[in-house]
Structures are given as C-alpha cells and as structure tokens.
C-alpha positions in Angstrom: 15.8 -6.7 -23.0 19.2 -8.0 -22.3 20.5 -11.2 -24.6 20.1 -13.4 -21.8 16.7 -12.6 -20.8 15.5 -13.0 -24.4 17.0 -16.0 -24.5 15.1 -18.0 -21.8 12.6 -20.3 -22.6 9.3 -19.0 -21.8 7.3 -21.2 -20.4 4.0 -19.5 -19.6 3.3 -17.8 -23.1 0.2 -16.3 -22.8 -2.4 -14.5 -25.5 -2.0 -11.2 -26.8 -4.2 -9.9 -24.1 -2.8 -11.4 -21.2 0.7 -9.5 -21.2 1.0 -6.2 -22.3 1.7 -3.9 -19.7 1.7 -5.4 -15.3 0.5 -2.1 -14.2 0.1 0.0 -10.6 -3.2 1.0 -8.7 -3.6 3.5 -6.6 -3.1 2.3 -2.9 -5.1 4.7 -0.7 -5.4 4.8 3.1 -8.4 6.1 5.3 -6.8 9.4 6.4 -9.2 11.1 4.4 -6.8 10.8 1.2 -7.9 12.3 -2.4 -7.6 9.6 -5.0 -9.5 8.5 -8.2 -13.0 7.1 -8.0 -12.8 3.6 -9.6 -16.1 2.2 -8.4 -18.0 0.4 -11.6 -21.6 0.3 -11.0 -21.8 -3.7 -11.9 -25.4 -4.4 -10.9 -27.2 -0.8 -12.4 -28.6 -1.2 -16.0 -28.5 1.5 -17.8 -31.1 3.3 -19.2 -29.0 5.7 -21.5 -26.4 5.9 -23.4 -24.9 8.6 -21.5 -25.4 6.1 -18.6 -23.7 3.0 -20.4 -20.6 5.1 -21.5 -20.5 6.1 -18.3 -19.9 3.0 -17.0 -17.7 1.7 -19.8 -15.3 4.4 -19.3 -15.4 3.3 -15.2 -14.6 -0.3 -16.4 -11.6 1.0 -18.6 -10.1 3.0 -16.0 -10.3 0.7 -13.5 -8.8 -2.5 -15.2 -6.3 0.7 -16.4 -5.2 1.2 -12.8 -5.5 -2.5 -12.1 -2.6 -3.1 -15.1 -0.4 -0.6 -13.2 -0.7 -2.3 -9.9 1.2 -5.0 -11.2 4.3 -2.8 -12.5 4.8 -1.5 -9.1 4.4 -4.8 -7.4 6.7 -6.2 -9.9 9.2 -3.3 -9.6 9.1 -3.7 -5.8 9.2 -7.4 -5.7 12.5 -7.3 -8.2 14.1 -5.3 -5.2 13.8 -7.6 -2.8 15.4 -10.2 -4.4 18.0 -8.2 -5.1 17.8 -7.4 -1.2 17.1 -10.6 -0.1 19.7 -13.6 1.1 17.1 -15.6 1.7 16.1 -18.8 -1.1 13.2 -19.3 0.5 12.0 -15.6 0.3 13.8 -15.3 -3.1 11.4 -17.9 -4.5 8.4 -16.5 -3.0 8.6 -13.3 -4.5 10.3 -15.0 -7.9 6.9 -16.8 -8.0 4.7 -13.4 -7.4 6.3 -12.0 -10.3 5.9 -14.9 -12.4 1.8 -14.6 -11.0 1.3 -10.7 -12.3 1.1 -11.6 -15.9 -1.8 -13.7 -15.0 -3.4 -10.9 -13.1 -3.3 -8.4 -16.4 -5.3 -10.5 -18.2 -8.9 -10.0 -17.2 -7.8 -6.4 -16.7 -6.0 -6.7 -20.5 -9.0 -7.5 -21.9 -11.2 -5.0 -21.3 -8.9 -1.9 -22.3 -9.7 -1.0 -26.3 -6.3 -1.7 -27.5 -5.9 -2.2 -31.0 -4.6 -5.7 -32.4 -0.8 -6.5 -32.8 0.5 -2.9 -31.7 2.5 -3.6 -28.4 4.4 -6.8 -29.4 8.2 -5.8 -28.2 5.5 -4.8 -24.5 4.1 -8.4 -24.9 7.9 -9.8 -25.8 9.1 -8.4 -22.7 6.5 -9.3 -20.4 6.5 -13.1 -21.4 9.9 -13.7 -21.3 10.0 -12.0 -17.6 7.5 -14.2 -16.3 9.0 -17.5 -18.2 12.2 -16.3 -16.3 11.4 -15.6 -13.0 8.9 -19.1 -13.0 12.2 -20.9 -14.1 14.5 -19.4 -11.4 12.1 -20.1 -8.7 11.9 -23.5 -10.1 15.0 -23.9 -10.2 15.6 -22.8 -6.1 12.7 -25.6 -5.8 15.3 -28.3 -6.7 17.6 -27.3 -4.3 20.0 -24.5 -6.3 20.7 -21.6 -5.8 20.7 -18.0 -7.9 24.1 -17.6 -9.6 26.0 -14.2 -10.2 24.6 -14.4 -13.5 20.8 -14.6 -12.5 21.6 -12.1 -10.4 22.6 -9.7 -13.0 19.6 -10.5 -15.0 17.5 -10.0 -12.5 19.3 -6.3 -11.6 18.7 -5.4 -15.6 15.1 -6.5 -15.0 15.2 -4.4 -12.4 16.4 -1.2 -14.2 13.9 -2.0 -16.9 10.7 -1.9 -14.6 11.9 1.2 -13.3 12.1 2.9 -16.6 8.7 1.4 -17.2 7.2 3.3 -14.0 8.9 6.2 -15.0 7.0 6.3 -18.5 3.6 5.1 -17.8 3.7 7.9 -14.8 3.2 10.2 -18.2 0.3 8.4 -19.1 -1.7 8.2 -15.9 -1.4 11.9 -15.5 -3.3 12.4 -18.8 -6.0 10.2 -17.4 -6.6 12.4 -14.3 -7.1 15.1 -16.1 -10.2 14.2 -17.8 -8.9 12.0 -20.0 -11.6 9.9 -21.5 -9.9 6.4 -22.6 -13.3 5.6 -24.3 -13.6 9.3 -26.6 -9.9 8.2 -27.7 -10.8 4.7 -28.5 -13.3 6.1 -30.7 -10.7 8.4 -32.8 -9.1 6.1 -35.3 -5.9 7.0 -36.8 -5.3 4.6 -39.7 -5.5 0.6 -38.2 -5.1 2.4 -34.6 -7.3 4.3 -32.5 -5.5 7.2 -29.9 -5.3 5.5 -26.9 -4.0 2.4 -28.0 -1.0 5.5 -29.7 -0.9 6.7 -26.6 -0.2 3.9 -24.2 2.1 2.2 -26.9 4.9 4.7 -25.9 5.1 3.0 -22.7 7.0 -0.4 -24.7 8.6 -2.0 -22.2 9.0 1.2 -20.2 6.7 2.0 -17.9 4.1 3.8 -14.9 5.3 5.3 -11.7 3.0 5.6 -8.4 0.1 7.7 -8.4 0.0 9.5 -5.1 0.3 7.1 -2.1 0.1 9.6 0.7 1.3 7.1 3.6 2.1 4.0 4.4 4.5 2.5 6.8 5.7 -0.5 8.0 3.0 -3.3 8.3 0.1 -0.5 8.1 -2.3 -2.9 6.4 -1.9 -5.4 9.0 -5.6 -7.1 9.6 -4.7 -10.7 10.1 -8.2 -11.9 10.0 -12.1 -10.4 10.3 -13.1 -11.3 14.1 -13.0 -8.0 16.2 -11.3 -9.0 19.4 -10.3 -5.8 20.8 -13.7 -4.2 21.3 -14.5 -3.8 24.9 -17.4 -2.1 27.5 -21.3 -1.7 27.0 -23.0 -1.0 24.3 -23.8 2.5 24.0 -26.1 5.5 22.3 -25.4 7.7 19.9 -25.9 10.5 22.4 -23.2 8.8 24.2 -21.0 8.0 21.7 -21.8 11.7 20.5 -20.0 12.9 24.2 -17.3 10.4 23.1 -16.4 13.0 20.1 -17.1 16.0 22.4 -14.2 14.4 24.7 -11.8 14.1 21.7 -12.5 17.2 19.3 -12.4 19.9 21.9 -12.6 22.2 19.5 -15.7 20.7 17.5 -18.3 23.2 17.1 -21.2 21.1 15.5 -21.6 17.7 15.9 -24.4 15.7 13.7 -25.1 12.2 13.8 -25.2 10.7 10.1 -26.6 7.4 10.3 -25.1 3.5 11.3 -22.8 0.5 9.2 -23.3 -2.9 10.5 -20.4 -4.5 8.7 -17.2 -5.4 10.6 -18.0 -2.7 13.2 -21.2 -1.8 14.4 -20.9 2.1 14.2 -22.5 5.5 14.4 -21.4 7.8 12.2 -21.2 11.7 12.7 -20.3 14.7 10.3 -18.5 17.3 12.3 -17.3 20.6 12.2 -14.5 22.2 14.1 -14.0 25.7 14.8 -11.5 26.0 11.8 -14.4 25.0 9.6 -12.8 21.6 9.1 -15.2 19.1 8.2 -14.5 15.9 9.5 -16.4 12.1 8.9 -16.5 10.1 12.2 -16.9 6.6 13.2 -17.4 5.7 16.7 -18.5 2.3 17.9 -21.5 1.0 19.7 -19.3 -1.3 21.7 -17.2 1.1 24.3 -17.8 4.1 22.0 -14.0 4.6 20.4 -13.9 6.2 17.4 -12.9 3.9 14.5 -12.2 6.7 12.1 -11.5 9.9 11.4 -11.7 11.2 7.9 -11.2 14.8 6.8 -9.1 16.8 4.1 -7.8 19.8 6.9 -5.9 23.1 5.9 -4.8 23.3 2.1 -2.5 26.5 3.6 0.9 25.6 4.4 1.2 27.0 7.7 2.6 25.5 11.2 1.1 26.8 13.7 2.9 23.9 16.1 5.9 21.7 16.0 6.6 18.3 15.0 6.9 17.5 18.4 3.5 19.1 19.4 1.7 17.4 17.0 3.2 13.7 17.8 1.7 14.5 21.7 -1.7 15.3 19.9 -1.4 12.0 18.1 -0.5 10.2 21.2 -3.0 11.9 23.2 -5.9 11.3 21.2 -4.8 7.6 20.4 -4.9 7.1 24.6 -8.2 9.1 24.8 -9.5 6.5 22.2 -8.4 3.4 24.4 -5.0 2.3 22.7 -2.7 1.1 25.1 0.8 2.0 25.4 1.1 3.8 22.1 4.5 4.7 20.7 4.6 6.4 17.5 7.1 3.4 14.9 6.7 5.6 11.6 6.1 9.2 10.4 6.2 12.0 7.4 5.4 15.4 7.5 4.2 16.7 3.7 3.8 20.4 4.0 1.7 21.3 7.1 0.6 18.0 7.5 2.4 14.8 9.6 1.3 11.3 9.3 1.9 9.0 11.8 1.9 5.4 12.7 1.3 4.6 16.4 1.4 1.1 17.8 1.4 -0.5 21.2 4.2 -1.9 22.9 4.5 -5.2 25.2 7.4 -6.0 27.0 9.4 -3.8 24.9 7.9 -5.2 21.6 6.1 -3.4 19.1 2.8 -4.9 18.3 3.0 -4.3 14.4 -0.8 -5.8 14.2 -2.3 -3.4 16.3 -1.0 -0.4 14.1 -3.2 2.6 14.7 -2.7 5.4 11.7 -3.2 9.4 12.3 -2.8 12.1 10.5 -2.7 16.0 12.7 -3.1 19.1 10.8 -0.1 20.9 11.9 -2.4 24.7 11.1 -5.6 23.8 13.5 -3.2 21.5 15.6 -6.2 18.6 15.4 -6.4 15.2 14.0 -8.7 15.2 10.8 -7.4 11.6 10.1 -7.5 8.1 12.1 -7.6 4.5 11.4 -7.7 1.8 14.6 -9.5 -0.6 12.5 -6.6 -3.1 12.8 -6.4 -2.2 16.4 -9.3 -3.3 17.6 -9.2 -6.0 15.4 -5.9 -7.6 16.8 -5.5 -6.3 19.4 -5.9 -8.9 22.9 -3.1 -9.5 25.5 -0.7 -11.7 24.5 1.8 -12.2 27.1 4.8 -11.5 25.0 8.5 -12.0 26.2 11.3 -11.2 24.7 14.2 -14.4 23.3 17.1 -13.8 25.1 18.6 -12.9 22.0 19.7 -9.5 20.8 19.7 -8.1 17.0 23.6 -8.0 17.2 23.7 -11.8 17.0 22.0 -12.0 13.5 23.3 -8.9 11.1 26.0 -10.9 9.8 22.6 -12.9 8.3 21.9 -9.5 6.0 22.9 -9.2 2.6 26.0 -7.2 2.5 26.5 -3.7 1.4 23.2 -2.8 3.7 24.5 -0.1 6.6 22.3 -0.9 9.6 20.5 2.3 10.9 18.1 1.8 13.8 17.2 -2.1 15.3 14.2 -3.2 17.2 12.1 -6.3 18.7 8.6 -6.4 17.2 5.7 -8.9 16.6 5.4 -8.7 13.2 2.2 -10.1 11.1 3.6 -12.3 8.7 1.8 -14.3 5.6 -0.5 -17.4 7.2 -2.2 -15.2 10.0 1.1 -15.8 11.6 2.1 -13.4 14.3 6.2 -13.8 14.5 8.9 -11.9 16.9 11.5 -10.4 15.1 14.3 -8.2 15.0 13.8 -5.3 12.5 16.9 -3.5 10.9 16.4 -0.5 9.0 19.0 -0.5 6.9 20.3 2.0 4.0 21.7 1.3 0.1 22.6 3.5 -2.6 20.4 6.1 -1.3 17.4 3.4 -0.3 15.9 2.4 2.8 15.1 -1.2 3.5 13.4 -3.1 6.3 14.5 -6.5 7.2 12.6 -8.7 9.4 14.9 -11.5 11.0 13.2 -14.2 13.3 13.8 -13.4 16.8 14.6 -16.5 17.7 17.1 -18.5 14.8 18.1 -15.0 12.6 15.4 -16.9 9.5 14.8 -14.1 7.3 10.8 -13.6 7.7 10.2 -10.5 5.4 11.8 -7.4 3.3 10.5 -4.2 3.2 11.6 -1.2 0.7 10.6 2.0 1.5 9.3 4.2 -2.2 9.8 7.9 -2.1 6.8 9.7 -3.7 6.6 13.3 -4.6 3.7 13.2 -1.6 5.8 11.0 1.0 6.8 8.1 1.4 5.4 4.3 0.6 6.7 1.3 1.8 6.2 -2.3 0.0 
C-alpha cells in the first residue's frame, strides 16, 4: 500500500480473523435471475455425514460470498468520496468503510483458512479501516479532507479495484463445483488448497458476480406496512382471470398454493404458448400480480423492438394498477430488456414506488415483475414542485462531472425519509454517476455510481 497509508495509525486493529479479505455477495433481483443457492439449513440436524458436509460447505460458501460483499461496497463507497463535495456525505461513507472490517469477521471465521498465511491481506485491510475511521473523525471536528487525503484515498481506490479484479478468479472456481471443504481437507505442507488458493488474492481482490439489473433506487421499500393495496378481497378463480387479463398468451394456468407474509397471495405456475414457464403472485386484496418470475428464451432472437417491448412493459404495469408509469431506467442483454418503471406526480418521479420488468424481446411477454415496493409506498402524496430548477444548483457538483440528463424526483433517502431532489446524471472518465441534490437548498442528499457488468449494468 502507498507510504502514507502504511503509515497511519490504526486504530481498530482487529484479530487475524476479523480482516482478511471485505468481500462481495451476490445481489439478486426477482426477475427470475439465476444466482447461487446460499441457503444454510440452520435448524436441520443432520443425520449423515453426507448431510453435515453438506451443510458445512453451505456455511463456507456463504460467509465466502458474504466477505466479497464487503469488497464491492468498499470499492463503491471509495468512489463516492472521490465523487462526493459533500463532508457530511464524505463522512458517512468514510465511516461505512471503516464498518466492513467488522462485518468480515463472523464471516472470517468460519472459512478454513490456515493460520498466519494472509498477513500483507490483513496489513492492508487494518490500516484502511484505521484510515478511513480517522478521516471521518477528523471531518467530525470540523476539518476538512486535504489534497493529500484525497490522493490516498484515490490509491485506495485503485487498490480495491485490483482486489475485485483478482478475487473475480476465485469466485468463478467456486461456481463451478468447487468444494471449499474437499480443498480444506488437501494439505500441502502447513497449508491446506484453499487457503493457496484464496492467498493469491493479497491485497487484490473479487469482482461482481453477475448482477443482472439494478437501477436507480430499485430497492427502495422504506418500511413493511402495505399502503398501496386497494379493492375487495378476492378468489383465486378470480385472481386466476386476473392472469388470463395479463398473459394473453398463457395456455395453462395452475394455482400453486398461498404466502401470508407481507402480502397475502395466491400463487400460480403458468405456461405460455412459447412453453415459458412462469411463477405468479397475485394478491387477495384487488388481485394485482405482485410478481412475475420466469427464465424466458435462452435464443438470442428479436422478434420486436426496443420500443415495442417498453409499450409491453408499460401496458402490463397499467393493466396491473400502477399509475402513471414512466419507464426512469433500462438495459437490454441479448434478447432480453430490463426495465424500471415508476410513477410520476406533478412531474416528479416517485423513486419509492419503483416497479421492475423484465420482457422477453423473442415471445414479446413479460416473464419478469417486481411491484412489491409499489404497493408498499405507494399513497397520494400531493407533491409540488420548489420553484426551483436544477440549473440553480450544478455549480454545487464536484467538478470535472459533464451533466447528461436532469430531473425532479422524490427520492427515498436513509431515515425512511422521502426527499425532492434534482437528479444529474453525470459522466467521468468513462463513468456514470447520479447525484441527488435537495430540491430545495442544492444539500447534496445521495451519490450513485453506475458498475458495468459483463451482464448489464449495476448501480450502487
């Protein structure tokens, strides 16, 4: 690491265990996206020893993919402080970094690493977390980051990156049957293989696994109380019709069962006349579907435009009871477009309300739809704009960011605070950022980066 970083007091030193590696998990969406299974059956004794090894090697790879989470949010975090003009964010996110060492630990812990084998990994991730605690800190007392910090926090930057890039190597292997408990059995001298494997990674590091989709705000539940449900409660023959309405192309419809949890639903498996299988949720209340889950053509054939399909989206989001839609986000990955779709008020997106879909650009159909936070969030709120305009408040971005697109939106901020803002999307050396001004005094509310995958496009 650079002199200066190695020369910072570090004030949070931390077992061996506790600081290896700040690793990345695998952010999945409900569009009916493959990922890896990572459920540990924590209740189920087992009877075998098959059994039992099972289940060790599901508590290894998930505290595995729990230590990479952390190397993308520290990666991403890095960049908005780089990004940022704000002290107040600057600390925030100085703080978060400072946090991740403490969230390796458990995960740390339970990987079969042998002793002493990743010191210059443990080196590294101490002193960054020392660092970053004492520069936000240090904006607590009033200061501010000098050009100096600045550059140190730039070369931690490059080194996270490098990180991600070598740990991608790594996760690879262990989606393709990789079995971190086999190679913690193979001993080579004082070491077994996997802690030789994952020791190349030094302070280098792990790139995304696949993150199909995200967009701006897409995870944007504020709290659990459903408040957009509306009408009589109805049957599942009824809601059955409801599907019939929207998948005019079904051919068989079968009901599956209920879930009482946030949503009281009935659930359907259907088929649609390209042989798509698709996994439905409709709810009791008013009968929209919740979600739509399905894999849809593996071909890569268009059969209709982009512009076709974004009607489809639109069209089925209005069939479903979504007012106002307007599609704020997408990406098309071969013959597939992901959208986001939210309401608009007064001109204002509501970011809260975000409703995700995914059409299959070969069948020309939805096989993927989320309104959970819709019809969670979603009430009227009377919204009016400030009587200011985004003009007023770029000269509050850092410099060096070329403004692309502006718009008003409620966006749902930390706090179950829902703010207006004015949202740039800006461009950098080949990046695209999202900044999230205050509508009404320019305060800087929130960064967003967006994280080019090799399966689209993620944005943190």
């Amino acid at each position: 690491m650079k002199e200066d970083v190695l020369n910072v007091e570090n004030k949070r030193q931390k077992r061996f265990s506790k600081s290896l590696v700040i690793g990345l998990s695998i952010a999945v969406g409900v569009l009916g996206l493959s990922t890896i299974g990572l459920g540990v059956a924590y209740g189920c004794m087992a009877s075998t020893s098959n059994d039992y090894a099972i289940q060790l090697e599901n508590v290894y790879q998930k505290n595995l993919y729990d230590l990479v989470e952390s190397v993308n949010n520290t990666e991403t975090k890095l960049s908005k402080i780089l990004a940022s003009n704000s002290p107040t964010y600057q600390k925030k996110m100085l703080s978060e970094i400072a946090q991740n060492s403490e969230l390796a630990e458990n995960s740390i812990a339970s990987l079969p690493i042998s002793q002493n084998s990743l010191a210059d990994s443990v080196k590294f991730i101490n002193q960054m977390s020392g660092y970053t605690q004492t520069l936000a800190d240090s904006i607590s007392q009033g200061k501010s980051l000098t050009k100096k910090d600045l550059q140190t926090l730039s070369n931690l930057h490059d080194a996270v990156k490098e990180m991600k890039a070598q740990i991608n190597k790594f996760v690879k292997k262990v989606q393709k049957n990789y079995s971190i408990l086999n190679q913690s059995l193979n001993l080579d001298g004082d070491f077994n293989n996997f802690t030789i494997e994952i020791s190349k990674i030094k302070a280098e590091g792990v790139d995304y696994p696949v993150m199909i989709y995200d967009g701006p705000f897409s995870d944007s539940t504020l709290d659990k109380t459903v408040k957009g449900l509306k009408g009589e409660s109805l049957s599942k023959e009824e809601c059955k019709r409801e599907i019939e309405k929207c998948f005019k192309n079904s051919a068989e419809i079968s009901y599956s069962g209920e879930i009482n949890s946030r949503f009281e639903t009935f659930t359907y498996h259907v088929t649609n006349s390209d042989s798509q299988k698709l996994f439905v949720q409709v709810s009791k209340v008013g009968g929209h579907i919740i979600t739509v889950s399905g894999q849809g053509s593996l071909s890569g054939e268009k059969n209709i435009s982009e512009d076709e399909a974004k009607k489809i989206a639109i069209d089925f989001a209005k069939q479903n009871g979504i007012e106002n839609p307007e599609i704020v986000w997408s990406d098309l990955i071969k013959n597939q477009i992901y959208l986001n779709i939210a309401p608009t008020e007064n001109g204002i997106v509501l970011y809260p309300d975000l409703v995700k879909v995914k059409v299959d650009m070969a069948s020309a159909t939805v096989v993927g739809y989320d309104a959970t936070n819709y019809f969670i969030n979603h009430i009227p709120r009377a919204l009016k704009q400030t009587g200011r305009n985004a003009n007023e408040f770029k000269n509050k971005l850092p410099s060096g960011y070329q403004i692309k697109h502006t718009r008003t939106v409620l966006a749902p901020l930390d706090y179950n605070r829902e703010v207006i803002c004015f949202e740039y999307e800006c461009s950098k050396n080949g990046a695209t950022y999202y900044f999230y001004l205050n509508a009404e005094d320019g305060k800087e509310e929130n960064v967003l980066k967006v994280i080019q995958t090799d399966d689209g496009s993620k944005l943190m």
